[in-house]
RODREN-905381 format. One record per residue (C-alpha): x negated, y negated, z; residue in three letters; residue number from 0. Coordinates in steps of 0.05 Angstrom, whole numbers, padded with zeros to 5 digits, always signed. Layout:
% residues N
      c1      c2      c3  code  pos
       X       Y       Z   ALA  NUM
...
END
This chain:
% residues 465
      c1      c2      c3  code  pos
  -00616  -00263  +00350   UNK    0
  -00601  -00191  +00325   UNK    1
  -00532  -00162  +00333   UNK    2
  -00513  -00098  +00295   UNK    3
  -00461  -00078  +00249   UNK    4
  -00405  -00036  +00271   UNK    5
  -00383  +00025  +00229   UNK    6
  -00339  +00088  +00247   UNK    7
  -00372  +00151  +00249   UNK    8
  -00350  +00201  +00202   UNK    9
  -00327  +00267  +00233   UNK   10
  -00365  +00326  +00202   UNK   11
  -00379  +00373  +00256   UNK   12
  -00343  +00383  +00320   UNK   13
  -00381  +00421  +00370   UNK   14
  -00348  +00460  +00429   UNK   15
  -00344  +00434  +00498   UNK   16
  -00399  +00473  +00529   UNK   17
  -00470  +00461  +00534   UNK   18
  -00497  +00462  +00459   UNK   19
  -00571  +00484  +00448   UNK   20
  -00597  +00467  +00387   UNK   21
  -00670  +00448  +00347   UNK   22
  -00675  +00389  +00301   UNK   23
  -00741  +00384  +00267   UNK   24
  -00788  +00385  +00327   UNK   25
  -00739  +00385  +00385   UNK   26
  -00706  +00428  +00422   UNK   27
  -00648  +00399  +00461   UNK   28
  -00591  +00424  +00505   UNK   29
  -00526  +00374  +00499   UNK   30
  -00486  +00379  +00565   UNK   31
  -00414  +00409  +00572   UNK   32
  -00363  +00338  +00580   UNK   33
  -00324  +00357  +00510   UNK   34
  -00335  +00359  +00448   UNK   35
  -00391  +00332  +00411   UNK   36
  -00383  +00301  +00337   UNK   37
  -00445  +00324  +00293   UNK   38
  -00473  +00274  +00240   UNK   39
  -00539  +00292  +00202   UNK   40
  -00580  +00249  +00156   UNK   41
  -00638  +00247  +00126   UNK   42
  -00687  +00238  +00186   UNK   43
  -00641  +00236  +00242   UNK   44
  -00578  +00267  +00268   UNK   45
  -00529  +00238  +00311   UNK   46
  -00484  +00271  +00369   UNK   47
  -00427  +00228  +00387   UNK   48
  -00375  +00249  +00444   UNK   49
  -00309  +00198  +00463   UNK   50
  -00270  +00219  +00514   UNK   51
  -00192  +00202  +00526   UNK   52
  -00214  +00130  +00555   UNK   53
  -00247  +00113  +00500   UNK   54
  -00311  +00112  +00526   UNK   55
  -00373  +00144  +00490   UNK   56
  -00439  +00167  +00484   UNK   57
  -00482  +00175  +00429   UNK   58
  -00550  +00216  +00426   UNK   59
  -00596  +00205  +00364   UNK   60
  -00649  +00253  +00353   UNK   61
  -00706  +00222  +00293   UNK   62
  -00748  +00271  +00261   UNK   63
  -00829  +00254  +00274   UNK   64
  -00865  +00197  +00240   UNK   65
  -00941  +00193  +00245   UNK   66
  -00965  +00168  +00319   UNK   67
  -01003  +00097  +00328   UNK   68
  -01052  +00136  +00371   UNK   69
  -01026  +00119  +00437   UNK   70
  -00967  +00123  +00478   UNK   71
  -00959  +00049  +00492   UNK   72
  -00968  +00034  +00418   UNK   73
  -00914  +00087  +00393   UNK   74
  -00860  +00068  +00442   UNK   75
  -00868  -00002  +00427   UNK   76
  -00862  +00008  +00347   UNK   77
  -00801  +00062  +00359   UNK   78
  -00766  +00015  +00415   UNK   79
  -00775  -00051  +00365   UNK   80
  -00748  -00008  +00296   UNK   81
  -00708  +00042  +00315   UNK   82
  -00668  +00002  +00381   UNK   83
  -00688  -00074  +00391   UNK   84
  -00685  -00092  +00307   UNK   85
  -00613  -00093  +00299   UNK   86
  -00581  -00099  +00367   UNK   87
  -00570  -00161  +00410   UNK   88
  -00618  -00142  +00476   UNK   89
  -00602  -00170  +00535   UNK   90
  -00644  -00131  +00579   UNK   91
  -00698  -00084  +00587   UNK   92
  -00742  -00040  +00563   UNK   93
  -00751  -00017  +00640   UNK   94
  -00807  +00034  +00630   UNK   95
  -00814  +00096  +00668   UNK   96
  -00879  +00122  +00689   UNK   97
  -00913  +00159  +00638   UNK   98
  -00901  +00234  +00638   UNK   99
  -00955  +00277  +00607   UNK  100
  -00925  +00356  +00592   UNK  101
  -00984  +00399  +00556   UNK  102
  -01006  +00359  +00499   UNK  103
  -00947  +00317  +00489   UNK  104
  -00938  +00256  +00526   UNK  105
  -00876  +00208  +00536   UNK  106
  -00842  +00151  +00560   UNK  107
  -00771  +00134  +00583   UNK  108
  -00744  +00059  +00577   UNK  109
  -00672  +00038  +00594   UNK  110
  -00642  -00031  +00569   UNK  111
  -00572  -00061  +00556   UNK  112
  -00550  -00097  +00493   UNK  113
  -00491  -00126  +00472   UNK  114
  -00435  -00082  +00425   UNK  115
  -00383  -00124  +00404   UNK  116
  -00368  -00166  +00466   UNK  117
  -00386  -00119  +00521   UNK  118
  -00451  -00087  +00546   UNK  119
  -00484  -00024  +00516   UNK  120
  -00521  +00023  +00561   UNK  121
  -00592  +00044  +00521   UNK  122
  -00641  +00097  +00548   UNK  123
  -00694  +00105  +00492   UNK  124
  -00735  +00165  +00501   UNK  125
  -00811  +00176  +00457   UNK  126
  -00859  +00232  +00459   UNK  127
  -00919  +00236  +00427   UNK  128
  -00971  +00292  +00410   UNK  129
  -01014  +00320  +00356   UNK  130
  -01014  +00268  +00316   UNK  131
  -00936  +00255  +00313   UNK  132
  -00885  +00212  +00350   UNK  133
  -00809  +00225  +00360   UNK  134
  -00761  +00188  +00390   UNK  135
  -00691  +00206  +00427   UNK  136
  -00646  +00151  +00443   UNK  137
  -00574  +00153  +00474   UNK  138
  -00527  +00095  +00490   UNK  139
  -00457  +00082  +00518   UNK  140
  -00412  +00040  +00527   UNK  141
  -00402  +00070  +00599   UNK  142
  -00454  +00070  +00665   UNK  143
  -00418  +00145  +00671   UNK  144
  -00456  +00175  +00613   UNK  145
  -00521  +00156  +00631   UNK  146
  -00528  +00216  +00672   UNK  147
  -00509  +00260  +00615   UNK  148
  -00565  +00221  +00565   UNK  149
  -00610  +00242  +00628   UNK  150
  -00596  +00308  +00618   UNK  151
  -00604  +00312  +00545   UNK  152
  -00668  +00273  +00561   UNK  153
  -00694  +00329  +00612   UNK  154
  -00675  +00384  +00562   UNK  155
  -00721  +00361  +00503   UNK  156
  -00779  +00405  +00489   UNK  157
  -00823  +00393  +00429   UNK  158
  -00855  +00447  +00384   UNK  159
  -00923  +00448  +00369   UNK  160
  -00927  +00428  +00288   UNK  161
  -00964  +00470  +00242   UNK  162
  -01020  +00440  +00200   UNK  163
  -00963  +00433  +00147   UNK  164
  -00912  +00395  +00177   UNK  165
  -00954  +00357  +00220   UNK  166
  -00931  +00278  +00204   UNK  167
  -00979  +00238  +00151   UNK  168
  -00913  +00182  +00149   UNK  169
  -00842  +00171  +00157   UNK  170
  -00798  +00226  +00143   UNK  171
  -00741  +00196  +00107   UNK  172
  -00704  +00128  +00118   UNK  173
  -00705  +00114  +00193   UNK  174
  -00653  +00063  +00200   UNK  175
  -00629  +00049  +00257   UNK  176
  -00568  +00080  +00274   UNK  177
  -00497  +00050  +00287   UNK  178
  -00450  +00054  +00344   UNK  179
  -00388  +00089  +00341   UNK  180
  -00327  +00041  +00356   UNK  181
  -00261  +00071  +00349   UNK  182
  -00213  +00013  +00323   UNK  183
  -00259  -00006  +00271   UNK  184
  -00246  -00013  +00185   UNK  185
  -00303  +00032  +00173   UNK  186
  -00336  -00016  +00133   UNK  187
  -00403  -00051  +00138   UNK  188
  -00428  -00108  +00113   UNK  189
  -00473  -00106  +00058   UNK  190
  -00515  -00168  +00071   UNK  191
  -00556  -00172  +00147   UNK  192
  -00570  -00249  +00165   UNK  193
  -00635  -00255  +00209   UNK  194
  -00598  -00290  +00271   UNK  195
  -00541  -00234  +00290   UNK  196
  -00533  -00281  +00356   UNK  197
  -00532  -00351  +00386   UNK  198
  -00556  -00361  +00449   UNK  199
  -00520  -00427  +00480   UNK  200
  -00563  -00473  +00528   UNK  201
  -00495  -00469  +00582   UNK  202
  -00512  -00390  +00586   UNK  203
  -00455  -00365  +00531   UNK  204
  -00478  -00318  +00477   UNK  205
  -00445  -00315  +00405   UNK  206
  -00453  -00244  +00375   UNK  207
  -00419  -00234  +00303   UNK  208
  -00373  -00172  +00294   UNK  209
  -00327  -00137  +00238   UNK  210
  -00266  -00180  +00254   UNK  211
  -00286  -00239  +00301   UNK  212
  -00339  -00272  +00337   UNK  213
  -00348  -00253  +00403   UNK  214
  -00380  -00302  +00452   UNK  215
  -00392  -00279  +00525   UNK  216
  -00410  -00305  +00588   UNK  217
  -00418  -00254  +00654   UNK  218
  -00347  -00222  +00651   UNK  219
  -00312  -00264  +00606   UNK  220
  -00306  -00255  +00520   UNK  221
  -00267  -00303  +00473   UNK  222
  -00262  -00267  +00405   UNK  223
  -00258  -00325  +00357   UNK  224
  -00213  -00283  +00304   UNK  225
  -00233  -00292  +00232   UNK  226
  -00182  -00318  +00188   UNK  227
  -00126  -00272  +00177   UNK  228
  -00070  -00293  +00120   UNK  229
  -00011  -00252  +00156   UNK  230
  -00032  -00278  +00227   UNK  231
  -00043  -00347  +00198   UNK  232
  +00016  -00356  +00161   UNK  233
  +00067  -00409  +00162   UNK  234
  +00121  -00404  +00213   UNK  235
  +00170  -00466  +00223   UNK  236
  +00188  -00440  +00287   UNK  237
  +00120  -00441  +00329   UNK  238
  +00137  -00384  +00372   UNK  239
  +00155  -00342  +00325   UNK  240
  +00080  -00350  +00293   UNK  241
  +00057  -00335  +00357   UNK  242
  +00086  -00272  +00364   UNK  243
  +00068  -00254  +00290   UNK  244
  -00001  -00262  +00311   UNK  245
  -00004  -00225  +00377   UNK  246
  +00030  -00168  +00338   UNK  247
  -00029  -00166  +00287   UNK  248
  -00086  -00198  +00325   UNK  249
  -00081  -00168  +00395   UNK  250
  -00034  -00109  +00416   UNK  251
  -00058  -00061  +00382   UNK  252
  -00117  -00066  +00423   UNK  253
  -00083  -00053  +00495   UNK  254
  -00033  -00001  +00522   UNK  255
  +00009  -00016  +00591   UNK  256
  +00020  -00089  +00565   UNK  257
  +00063  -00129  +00618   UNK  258
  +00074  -00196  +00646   UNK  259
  +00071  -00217  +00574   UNK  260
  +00089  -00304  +00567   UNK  261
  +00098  -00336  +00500   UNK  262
  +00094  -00413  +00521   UNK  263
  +00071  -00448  +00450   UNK  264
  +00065  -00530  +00460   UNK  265
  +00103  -00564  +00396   UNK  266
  +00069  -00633  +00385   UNK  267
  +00033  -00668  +00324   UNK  268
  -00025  -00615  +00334   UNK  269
  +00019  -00557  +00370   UNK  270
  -00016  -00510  +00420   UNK  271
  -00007  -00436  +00415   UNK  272
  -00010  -00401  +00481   UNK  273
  -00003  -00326  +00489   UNK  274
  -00019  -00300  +00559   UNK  275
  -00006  -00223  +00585   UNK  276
  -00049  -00158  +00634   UNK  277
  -00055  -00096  +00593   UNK  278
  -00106  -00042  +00592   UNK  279
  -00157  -00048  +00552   UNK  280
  -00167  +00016  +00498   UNK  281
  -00238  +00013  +00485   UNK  282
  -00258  +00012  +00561   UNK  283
  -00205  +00037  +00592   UNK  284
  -00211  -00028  +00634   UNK  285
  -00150  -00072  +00670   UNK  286
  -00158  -00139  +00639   UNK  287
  -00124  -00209  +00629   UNK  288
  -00104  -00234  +00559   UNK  289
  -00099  -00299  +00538   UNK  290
  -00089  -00322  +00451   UNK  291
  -00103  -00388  +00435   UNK  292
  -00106  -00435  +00374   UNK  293
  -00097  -00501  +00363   UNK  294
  -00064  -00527  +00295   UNK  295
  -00104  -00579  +00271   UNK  296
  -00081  -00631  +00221   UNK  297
  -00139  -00602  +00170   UNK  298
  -00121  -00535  +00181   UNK  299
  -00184  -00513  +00211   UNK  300
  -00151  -00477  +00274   UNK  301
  -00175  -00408  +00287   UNK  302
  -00139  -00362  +00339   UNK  303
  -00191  -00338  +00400   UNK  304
  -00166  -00290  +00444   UNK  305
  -00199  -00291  +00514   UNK  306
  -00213  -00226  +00555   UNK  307
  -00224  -00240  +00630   UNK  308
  -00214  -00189  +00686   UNK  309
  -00153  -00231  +00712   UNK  310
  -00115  -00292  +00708   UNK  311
  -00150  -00331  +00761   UNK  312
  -00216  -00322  +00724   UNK  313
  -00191  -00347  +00674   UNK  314
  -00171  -00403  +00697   UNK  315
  -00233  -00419  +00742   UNK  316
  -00266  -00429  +00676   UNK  317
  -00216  -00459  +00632   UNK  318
  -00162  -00487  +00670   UNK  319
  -00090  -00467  +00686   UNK  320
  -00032  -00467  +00628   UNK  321
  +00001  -00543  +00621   UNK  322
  +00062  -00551  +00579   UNK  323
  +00027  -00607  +00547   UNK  324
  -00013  -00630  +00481   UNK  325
  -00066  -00659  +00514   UNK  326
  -00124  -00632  +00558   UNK  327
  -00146  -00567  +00523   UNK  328
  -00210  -00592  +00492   UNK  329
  -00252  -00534  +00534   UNK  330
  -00208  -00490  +00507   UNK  331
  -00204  -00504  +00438   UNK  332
  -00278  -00524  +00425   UNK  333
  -00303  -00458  +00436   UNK  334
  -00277  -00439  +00361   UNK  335
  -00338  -00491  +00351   UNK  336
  -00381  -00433  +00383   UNK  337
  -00379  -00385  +00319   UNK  338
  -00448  -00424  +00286   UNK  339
  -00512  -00379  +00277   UNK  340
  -00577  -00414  +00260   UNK  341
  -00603  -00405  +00189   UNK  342
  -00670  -00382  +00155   UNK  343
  -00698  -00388  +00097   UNK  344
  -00694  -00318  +00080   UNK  345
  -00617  -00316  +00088   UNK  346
  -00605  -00371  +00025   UNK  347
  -00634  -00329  -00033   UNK  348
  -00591  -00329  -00083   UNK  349
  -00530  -00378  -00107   UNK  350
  -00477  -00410  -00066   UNK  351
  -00418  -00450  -00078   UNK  352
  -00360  -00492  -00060   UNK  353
  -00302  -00532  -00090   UNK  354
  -00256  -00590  -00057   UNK  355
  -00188  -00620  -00088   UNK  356
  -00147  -00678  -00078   UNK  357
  -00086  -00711  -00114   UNK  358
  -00038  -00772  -00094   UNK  359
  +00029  -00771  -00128   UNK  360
  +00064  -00849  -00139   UNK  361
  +00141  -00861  -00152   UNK  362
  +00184  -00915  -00155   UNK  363
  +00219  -00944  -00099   UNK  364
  +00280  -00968  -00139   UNK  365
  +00290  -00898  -00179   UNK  366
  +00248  -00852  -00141   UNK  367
  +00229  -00821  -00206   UNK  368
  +00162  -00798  -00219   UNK  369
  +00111  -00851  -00238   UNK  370
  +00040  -00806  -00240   UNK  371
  -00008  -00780  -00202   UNK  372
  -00085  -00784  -00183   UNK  373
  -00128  -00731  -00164   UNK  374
  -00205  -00718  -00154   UNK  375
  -00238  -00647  -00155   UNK  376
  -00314  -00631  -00137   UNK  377
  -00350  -00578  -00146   UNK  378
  -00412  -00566  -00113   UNK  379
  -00471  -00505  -00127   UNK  380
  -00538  -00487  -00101   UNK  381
  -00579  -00432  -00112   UNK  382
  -00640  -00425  -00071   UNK  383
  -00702  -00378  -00085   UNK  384
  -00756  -00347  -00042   UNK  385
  -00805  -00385  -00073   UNK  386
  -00775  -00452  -00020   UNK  387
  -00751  -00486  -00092   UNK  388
  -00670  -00495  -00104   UNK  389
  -00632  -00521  -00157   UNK  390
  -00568  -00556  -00151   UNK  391
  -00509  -00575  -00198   UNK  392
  -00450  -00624  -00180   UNK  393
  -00393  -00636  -00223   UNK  394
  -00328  -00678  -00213   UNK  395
  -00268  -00707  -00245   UNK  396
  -00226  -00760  -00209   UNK  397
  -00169  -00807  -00236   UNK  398
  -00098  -00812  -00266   UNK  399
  -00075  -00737  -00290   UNK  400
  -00094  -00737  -00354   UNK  401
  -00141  -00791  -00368   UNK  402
  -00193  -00764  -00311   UNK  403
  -00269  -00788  -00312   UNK  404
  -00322  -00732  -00311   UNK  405
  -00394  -00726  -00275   UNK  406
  -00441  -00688  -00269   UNK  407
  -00515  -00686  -00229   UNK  408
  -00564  -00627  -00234   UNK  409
  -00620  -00634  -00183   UNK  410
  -00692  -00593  -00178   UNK  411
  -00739  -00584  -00120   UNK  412
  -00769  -00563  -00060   UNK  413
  -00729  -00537  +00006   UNK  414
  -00745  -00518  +00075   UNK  415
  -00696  -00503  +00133   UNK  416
  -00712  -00498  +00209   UNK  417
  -00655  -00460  +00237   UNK  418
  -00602  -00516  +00253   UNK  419
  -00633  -00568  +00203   UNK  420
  -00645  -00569  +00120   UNK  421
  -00688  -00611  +00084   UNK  422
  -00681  -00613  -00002   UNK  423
  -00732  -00654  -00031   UNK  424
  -00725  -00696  -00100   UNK  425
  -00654  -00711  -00098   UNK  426
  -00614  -00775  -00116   UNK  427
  -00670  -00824  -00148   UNK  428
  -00719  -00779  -00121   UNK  429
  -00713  -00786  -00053   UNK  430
  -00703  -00727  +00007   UNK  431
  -00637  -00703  +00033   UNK  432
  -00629  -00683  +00106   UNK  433
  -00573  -00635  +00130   UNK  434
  -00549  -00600  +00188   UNK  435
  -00539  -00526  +00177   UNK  436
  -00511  -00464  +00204   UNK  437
  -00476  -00403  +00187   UNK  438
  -00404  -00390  +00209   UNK  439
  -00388  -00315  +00208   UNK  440
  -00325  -00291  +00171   UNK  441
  -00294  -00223  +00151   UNK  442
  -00350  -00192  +00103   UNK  443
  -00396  -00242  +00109   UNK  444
  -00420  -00324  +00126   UNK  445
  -00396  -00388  +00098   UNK  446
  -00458  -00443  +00102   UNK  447
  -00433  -00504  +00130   UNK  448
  -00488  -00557  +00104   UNK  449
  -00470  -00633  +00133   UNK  450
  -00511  -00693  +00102   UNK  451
  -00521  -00759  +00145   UNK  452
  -00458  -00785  +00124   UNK  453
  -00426  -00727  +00158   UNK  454
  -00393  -00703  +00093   UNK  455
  -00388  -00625  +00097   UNK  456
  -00401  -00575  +00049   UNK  457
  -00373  -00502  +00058   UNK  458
  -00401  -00451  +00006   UNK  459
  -00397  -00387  -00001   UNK  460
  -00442  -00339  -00026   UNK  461
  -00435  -00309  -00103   UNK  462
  -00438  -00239  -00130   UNK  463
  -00505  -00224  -00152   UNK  464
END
């Protein structure tokens, strides 16, 4: 499950809008005339990004050579797994093209599709290989349109013959893969990567993780489970009025030509919020039909999803049509259940930890003055090493304010985790603690949910180094 990170490119060069030729290490390349091109260069690769007034883009990466495998097959399947399938959700492809062979260089063409943040991402990777080197040439877009224009690029490339000095004896450089432009984003990236970047749900939804939500899709339909927000979240008494706060902050800035827009919130013991408008979408340029959601739980645990469909009536072939009542929106509202991703070993390293308060405050019935108060307070810690051993430290306090009992239990052992499922050896009187796991994606990082037996839940977050 691989999903990448989204940043903004940085604008440092803007080319003209006519056909750029240009050489980057061993390439020659021509980039076509359809507006201006955005020039990014790093240390062994440079980027050309061009967005056009629909907000759809393309994005050609040229890499500098690394040393060839030897053959064809064996470099385009290295370049296609490090440079394009290692951080990006795949969801189809490669499609090879027939081998082309042009003097002493030989290459290959492969197109694919991945997902970028909710919607599908055109890839066309492109390798050659010769004299001991291999370079690679990708472009994606968010558009089918572009795809001829990456062809051009693609037909344009002609690779010089290396002297005995430059000729490749490793890689040139850090060859990270490269991110995708996305024009409404923070500019920020997160600074920890999580081995599963998707879920992949057994009724045919997928769960990718993204800057501010988690976006699970199914054929033409997203829900963007929003992250928790403190302005969009905050307390209104009036229920509409919430509603609108959170469209304001969550939604429409996102869409233009907004119409047909319906506030019709449900007030009951666990109120519905329901949000429902067309618009055009920014990013794609696309007509679409909006729908936010959220149901308030009693524990708080509500999270707004806002669900993209290409009109009403497919929306409500899959979810069912607007009641004005509490009950009967359990499809709807489980699908905040759908922002889980599985957990490996390798993601725990380091320590984690959570807290959980309660208090009960008495008074009299004849006075109604104060009589005192109760309260309980755990705090739970675990920090996990690469060596499969953890160590774990509970404390707690609970009784009358001010005359509180204290605990505390430090335990030592062994750990594994498959995925979904956690094991910790040598715990109470020695004996081994079972767990369901996952990750639950929020704003700058993951929150481990860990659930014993007893189906008490533990939510901790990870420290500062």
């Amino acid at each position: 499950m691989k999903n990448t990170f989204l940043v903004l490119l940085y604008v440092l060069t803007t080319l003209s809008s006519y056909s750029q030729k240009g050489t980057y290490d061993m390439v020659d390349y021509t980039l076509p005339a359809v507006g201006s091109w955005t020039k990014d260069e790093k240390n062994s690769f440079v980027t050309f990004t061009h967005i056009n007034a629909q907000n759809n883009w393309c994005q050609i990466i040229i890499y500098k050579a690394t040393a060839s495998a030897g053959t064809i097959d064996a470099d385009f399947n290295a370049e296609w797994n490090d440079l394009t399938a290692k951080d990006l959700s795949i969801t189809s492809g490669p499609k090879r093209s027939p081998v082309k062979k042009t003097g002493q260089w030989t290459s290959v063409i492969a197109d694919g599709k991945a997902v970028f943040d909710g919607l599908d991402m055109f890839i066309r990777h492109q390798v050659v290989t010769g004299f001991g080197n291999r370079v690679s040439i990708i472009g994606k877009t968010n558009s089918s349109k572009f795809l001829s224009v990456i062809g051009q690029v693609n037909n344009s490339v002609r690779l010089r013959n290396p002297s005995a000095a430059s000729t490749a004896a490793g890689v040139n450089g850090n060859r990270s893969p490269v991110k995708e432009p996305l024009t409404n984003a923070t500019g920020k990236e997160a600074s920890v990567k999580f081995q599963f970047e998707n879920t992949n749900w057994d009724d045919g939804w997928i769960t990718t993780s993204s800057e501010n939500w988690a976006a699970v899709t199914k054929g033409n339909i997203r829900a963007l489970i929003h992250y928790p927000n403190k302005q969009a979240d905050a307390y209104h008494s009036v229920l509409k009025q919430g509603l609108q706060n959170a469209w304001d902050l969550l939604v429409a800035p996102r869409y233009s030509n907004i119409r047909n827009y319906e506030l019709k919130p449900v007030q009951s013991f666990e109120s519905i919020a329901f949000a429902e408008a067309d618009a055009t979408e920014k990013l794609t340029g696309s007509q679409v039909h909006i729908v936010l959601f959220k149901k308030h739980f009693s524990n708080g645990n509500g999270r707004y999803i806002e669900f993209i469909t290409t009109d009403k009536r497919a929306y409500e072939q899959e979810f069912g049509a607007y009641h004005n009542d509490e009950f009967g929106w359990d499809k709807v509202s489980n699908m905040q259940n759908r922002n889980r991703f599985a957990v490996a070993a390798t993601d725990l390293a380091g320590k984690w930890s959570g807290s959980d308060y309660a208090s009960l405050s008495y008074y009299y019935v004849n006075s109604g003055g104060f009589a005192g108060a109760t309260a309980t307070s755990i705090s739970n810690e675990f920090t996990f090493f690469n060596t499969g051993k953890y160590e774990s430290d509970h404390a707690g306090a609970s009784g009358v304010v001010g005359n509180q009992k204290f605990a505390r239990q430090v335990y030592k052992g062994d750990f594994t985790v498959n995925n979904w499922d956690m094991e910790l050896k040598n715990r109470f009187e020695g004996a081994s603690e079972k767990y369901s796991c996952y990750f639950e994606a929020v704003k700058g990082g993951r929150i481990l949910i860990m659930i014993d037996r007893q189906g008490s839940v533990l939510s901790l977050v990870r420290q500062n180094k």
